[in-house]
Structures are given as structure tokens and as C-alpha cells.
DSSP file (Angstrom, degrees, kcal/mol; ACC not computed):
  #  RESIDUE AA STRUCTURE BP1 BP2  ACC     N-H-->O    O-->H-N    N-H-->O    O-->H-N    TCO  KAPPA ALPHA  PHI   PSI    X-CA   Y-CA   Z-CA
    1    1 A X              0   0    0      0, 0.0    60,-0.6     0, 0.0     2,-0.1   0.000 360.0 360.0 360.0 122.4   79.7  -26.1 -139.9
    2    2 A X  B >>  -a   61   0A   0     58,-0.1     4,-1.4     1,-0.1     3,-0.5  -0.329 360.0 -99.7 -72.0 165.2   81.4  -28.8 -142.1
    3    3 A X  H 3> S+     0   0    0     58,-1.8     4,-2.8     1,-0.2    59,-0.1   0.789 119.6  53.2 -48.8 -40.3   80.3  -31.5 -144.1
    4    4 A X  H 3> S+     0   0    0      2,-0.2     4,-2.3     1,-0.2    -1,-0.2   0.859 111.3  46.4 -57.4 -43.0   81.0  -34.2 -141.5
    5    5 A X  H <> S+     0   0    0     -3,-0.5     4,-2.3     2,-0.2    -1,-0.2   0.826 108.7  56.7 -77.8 -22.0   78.7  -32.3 -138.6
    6    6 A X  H  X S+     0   0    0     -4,-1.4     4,-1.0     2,-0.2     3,-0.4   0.968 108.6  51.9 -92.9 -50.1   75.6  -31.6 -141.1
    7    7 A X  H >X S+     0   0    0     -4,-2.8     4,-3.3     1,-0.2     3,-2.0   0.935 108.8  43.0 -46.9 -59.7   75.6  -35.2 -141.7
    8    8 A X  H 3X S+     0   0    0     -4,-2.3     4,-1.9     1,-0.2    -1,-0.2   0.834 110.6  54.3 -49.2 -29.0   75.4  -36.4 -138.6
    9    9 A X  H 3X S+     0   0    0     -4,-2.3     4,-1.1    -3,-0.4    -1,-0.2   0.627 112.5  48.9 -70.1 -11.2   72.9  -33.8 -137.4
   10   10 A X  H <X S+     0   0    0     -3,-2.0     4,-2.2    -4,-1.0    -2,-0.2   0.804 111.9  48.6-105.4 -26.4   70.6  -35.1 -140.6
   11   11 A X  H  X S+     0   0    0     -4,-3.3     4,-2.0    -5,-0.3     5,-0.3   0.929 112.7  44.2 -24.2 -60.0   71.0  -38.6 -139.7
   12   12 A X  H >X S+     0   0    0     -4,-1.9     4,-2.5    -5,-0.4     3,-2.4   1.000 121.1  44.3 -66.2 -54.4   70.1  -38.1 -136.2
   13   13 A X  H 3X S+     0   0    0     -4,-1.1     4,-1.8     1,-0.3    -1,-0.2   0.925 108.1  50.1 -63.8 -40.9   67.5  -36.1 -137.4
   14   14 A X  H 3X S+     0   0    0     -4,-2.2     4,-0.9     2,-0.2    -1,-0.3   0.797 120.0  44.2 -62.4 -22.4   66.0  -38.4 -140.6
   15   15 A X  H XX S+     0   0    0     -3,-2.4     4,-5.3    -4,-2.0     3,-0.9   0.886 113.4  49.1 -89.1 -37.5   65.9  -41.9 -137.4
   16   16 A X  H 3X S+     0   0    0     -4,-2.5     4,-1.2    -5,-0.3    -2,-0.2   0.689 115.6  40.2 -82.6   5.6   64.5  -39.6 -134.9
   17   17 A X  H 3X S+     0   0    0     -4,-1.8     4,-2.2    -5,-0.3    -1,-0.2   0.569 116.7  51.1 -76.0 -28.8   61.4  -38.3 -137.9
   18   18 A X  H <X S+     0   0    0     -4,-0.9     4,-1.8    -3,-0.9    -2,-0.2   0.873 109.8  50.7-104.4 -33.7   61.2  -42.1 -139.0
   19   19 A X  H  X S+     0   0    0     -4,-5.3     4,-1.4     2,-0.2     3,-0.3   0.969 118.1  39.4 -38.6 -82.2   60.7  -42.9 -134.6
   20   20 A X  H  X S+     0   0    0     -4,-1.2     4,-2.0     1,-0.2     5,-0.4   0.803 119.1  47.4 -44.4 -58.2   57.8  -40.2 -134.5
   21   21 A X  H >X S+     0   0    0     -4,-2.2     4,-4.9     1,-0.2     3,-1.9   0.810 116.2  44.7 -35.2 -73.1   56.5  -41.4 -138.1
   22   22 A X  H 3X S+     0   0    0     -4,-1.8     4,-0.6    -3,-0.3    -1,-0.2   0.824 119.8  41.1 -68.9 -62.3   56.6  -45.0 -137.0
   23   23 A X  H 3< S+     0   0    0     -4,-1.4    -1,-0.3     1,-0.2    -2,-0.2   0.725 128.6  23.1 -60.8 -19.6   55.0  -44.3 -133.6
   24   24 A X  H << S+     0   0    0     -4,-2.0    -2,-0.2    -3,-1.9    -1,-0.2   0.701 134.3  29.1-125.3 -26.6   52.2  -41.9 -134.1
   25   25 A X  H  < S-     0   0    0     -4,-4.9     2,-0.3    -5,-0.4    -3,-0.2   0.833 124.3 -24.0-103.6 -18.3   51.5  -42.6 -138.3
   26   26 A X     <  -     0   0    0     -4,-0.6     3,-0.5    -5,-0.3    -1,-0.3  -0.769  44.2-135.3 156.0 114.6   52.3  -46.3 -139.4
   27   27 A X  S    S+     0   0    0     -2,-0.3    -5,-0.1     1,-0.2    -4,-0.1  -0.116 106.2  76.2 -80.7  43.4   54.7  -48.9 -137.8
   28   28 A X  S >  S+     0   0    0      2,-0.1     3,-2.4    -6,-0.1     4,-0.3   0.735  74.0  74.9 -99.9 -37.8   55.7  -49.4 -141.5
   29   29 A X  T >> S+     0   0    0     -3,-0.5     4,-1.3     1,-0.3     3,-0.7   0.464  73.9  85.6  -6.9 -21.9   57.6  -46.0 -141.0
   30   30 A X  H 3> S+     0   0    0      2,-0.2     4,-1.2     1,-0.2    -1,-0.3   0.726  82.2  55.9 -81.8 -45.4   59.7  -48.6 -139.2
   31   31 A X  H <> S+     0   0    0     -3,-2.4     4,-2.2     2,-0.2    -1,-0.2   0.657  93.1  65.1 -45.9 -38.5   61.4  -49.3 -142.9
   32   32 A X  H <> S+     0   0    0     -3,-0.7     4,-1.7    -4,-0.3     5,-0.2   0.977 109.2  43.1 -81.9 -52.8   62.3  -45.5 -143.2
   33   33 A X  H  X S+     0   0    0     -4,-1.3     4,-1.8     1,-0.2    -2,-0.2   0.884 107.6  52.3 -36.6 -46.5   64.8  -46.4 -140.0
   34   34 A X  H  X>S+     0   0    0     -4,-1.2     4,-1.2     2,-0.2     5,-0.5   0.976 109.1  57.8 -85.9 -44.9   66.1  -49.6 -141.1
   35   35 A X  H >X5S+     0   0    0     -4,-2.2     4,-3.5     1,-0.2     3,-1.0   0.885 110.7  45.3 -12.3 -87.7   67.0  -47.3 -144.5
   36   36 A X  H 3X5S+     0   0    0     -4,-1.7     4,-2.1     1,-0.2    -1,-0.2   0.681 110.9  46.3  15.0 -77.4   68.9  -45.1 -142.5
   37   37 A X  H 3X5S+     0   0    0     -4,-1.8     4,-0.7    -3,-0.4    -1,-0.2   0.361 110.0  52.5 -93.1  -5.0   70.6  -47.2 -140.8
   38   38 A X  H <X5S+     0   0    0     -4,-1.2     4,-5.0    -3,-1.0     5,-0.5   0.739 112.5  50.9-103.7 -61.6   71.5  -49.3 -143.8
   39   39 A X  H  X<S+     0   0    0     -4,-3.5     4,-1.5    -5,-0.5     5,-0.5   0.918 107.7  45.7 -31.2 -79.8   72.8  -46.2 -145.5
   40   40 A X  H >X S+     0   0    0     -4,-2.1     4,-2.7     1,-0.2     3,-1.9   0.889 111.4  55.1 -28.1 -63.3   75.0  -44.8 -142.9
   41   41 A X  H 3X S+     0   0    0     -4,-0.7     4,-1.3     1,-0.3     5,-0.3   0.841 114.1  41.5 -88.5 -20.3   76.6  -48.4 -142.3
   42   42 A X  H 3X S+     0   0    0     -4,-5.0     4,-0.6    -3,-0.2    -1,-0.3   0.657 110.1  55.4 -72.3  -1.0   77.5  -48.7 -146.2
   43   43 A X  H <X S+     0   0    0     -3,-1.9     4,-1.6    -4,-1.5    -2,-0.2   0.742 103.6  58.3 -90.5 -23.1   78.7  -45.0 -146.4
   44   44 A X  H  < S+     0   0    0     -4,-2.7    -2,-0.1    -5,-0.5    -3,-0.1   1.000 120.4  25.2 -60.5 -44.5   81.2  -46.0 -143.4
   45   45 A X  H  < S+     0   0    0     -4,-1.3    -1,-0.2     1,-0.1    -2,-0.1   0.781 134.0  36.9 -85.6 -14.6   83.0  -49.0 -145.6
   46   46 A X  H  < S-     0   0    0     -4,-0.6     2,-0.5    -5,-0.3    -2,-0.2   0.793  90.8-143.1-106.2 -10.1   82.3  -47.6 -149.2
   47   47 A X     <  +     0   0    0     -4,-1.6     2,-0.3    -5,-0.2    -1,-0.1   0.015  64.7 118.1  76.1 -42.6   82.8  -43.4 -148.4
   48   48 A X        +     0   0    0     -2,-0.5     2,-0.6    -6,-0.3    -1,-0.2  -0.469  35.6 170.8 -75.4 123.3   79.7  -42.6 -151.0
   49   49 A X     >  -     0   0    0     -2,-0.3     4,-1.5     1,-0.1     5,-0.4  -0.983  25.2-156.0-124.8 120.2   76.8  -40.9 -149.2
   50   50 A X  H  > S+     0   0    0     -2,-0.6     4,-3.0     1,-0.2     3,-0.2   0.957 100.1  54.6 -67.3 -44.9   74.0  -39.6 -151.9
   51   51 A X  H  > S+     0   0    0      1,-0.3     4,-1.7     2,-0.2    -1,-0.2   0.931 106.5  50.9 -68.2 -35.8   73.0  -36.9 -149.0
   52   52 A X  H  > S+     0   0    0      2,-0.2     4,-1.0     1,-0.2    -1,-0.3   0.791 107.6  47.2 -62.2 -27.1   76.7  -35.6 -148.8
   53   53 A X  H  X S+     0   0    0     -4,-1.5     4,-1.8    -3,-0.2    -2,-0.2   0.848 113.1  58.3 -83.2 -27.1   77.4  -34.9 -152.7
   54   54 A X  H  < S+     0   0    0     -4,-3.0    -2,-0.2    -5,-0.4    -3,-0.1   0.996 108.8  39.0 -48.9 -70.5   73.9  -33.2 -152.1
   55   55 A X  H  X>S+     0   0    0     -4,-1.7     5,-2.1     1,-0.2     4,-0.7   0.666 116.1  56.8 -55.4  -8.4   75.2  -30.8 -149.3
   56   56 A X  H ><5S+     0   0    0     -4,-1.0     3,-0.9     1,-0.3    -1,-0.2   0.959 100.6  46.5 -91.9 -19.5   78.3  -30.3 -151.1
   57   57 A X  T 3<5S+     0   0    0     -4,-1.8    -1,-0.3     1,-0.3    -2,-0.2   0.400 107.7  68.4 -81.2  16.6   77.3  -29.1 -154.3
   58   58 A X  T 345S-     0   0    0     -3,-0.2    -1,-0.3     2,-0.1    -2,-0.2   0.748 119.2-113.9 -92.6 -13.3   75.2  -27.0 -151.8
   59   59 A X  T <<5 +     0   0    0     -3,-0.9    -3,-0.2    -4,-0.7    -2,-0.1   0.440  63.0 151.6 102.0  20.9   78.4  -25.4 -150.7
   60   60 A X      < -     0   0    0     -5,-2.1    -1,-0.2   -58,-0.1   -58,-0.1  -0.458  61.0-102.5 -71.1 151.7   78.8  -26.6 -147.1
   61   61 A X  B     -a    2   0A   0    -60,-0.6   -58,-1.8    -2,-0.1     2,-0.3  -0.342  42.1-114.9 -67.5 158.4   83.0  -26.7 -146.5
   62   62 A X        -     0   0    0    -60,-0.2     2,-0.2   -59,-0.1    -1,-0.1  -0.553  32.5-146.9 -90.2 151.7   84.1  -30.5 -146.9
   63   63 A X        -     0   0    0     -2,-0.3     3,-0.4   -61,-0.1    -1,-0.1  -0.484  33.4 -86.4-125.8-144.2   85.5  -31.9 -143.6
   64   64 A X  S    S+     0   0    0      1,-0.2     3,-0.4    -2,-0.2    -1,-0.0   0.776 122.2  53.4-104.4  -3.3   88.2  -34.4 -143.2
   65   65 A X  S    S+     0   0    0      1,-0.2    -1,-0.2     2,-0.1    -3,-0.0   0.789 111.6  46.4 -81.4  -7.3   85.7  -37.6 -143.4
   66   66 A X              0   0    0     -3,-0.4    -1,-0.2     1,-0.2    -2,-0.1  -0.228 360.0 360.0-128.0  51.8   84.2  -36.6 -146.8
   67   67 A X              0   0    0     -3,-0.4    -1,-0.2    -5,-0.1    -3,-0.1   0.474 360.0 360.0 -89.9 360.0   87.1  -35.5 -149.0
């Protein structure tokens, strides 16, 4: 699996943990989404994702958005 697919699968996974949070502990959990979602849409214009230089120096293969 490349870098590009283990980010999206820990995205999807980090909105749909911050839905459950938000619905079943604290609609302030509601915050951890907008986070998210804030992230992702600056790593799309700027490239820098803190959670991808995490996975790489974990040694997942780079793919062709995160070169």
C-alpha cells in the first residue's frame, strides 16, 4: 500500500472517529472534523501533510501525490 492510499484510509478513518465521538461523547468532538477537514484542504494547495512525513519515516513506499 502507498503513501497516497494510507492517507486517505486515515482520513476517512480520523472524520468517521470524530462522527461517532461527536454523536455518542460531546458535540464539541464536532471541532475534531472541522480539523480534518481544514487539514486535508491545506495539504491539497500547500503538499505538506504532518501525518504523511509521519508514515513515511515509518517506511510506507511514497506514491506519486507525496513525492
Amino acid at each position: 500500500m502507498t503513501l497516497d492510499r494510507v492517507m486517505f484510509a486515515f482520513a476517512g478513518a480520523m472524520v468517521l472517529l470524530s462522527v461517532v465521538l461527536t454523536q455518542f461523547v460531546s458535540p464539541y468532538f464536532m471541532w475534531f472534523t472541522v480539523f480534518v477537514g481544514a487539514n486535508m484542504l491545506q495539504s491539497a494547495f500547500t503538499g505538506f501533510c504532518p501525518a504523511a512525513k509521519l508514515f513515511a519515516r515509518l517506511g510506507v513506499p511514497s506514491g506519486c501525490a507525496f513525492k
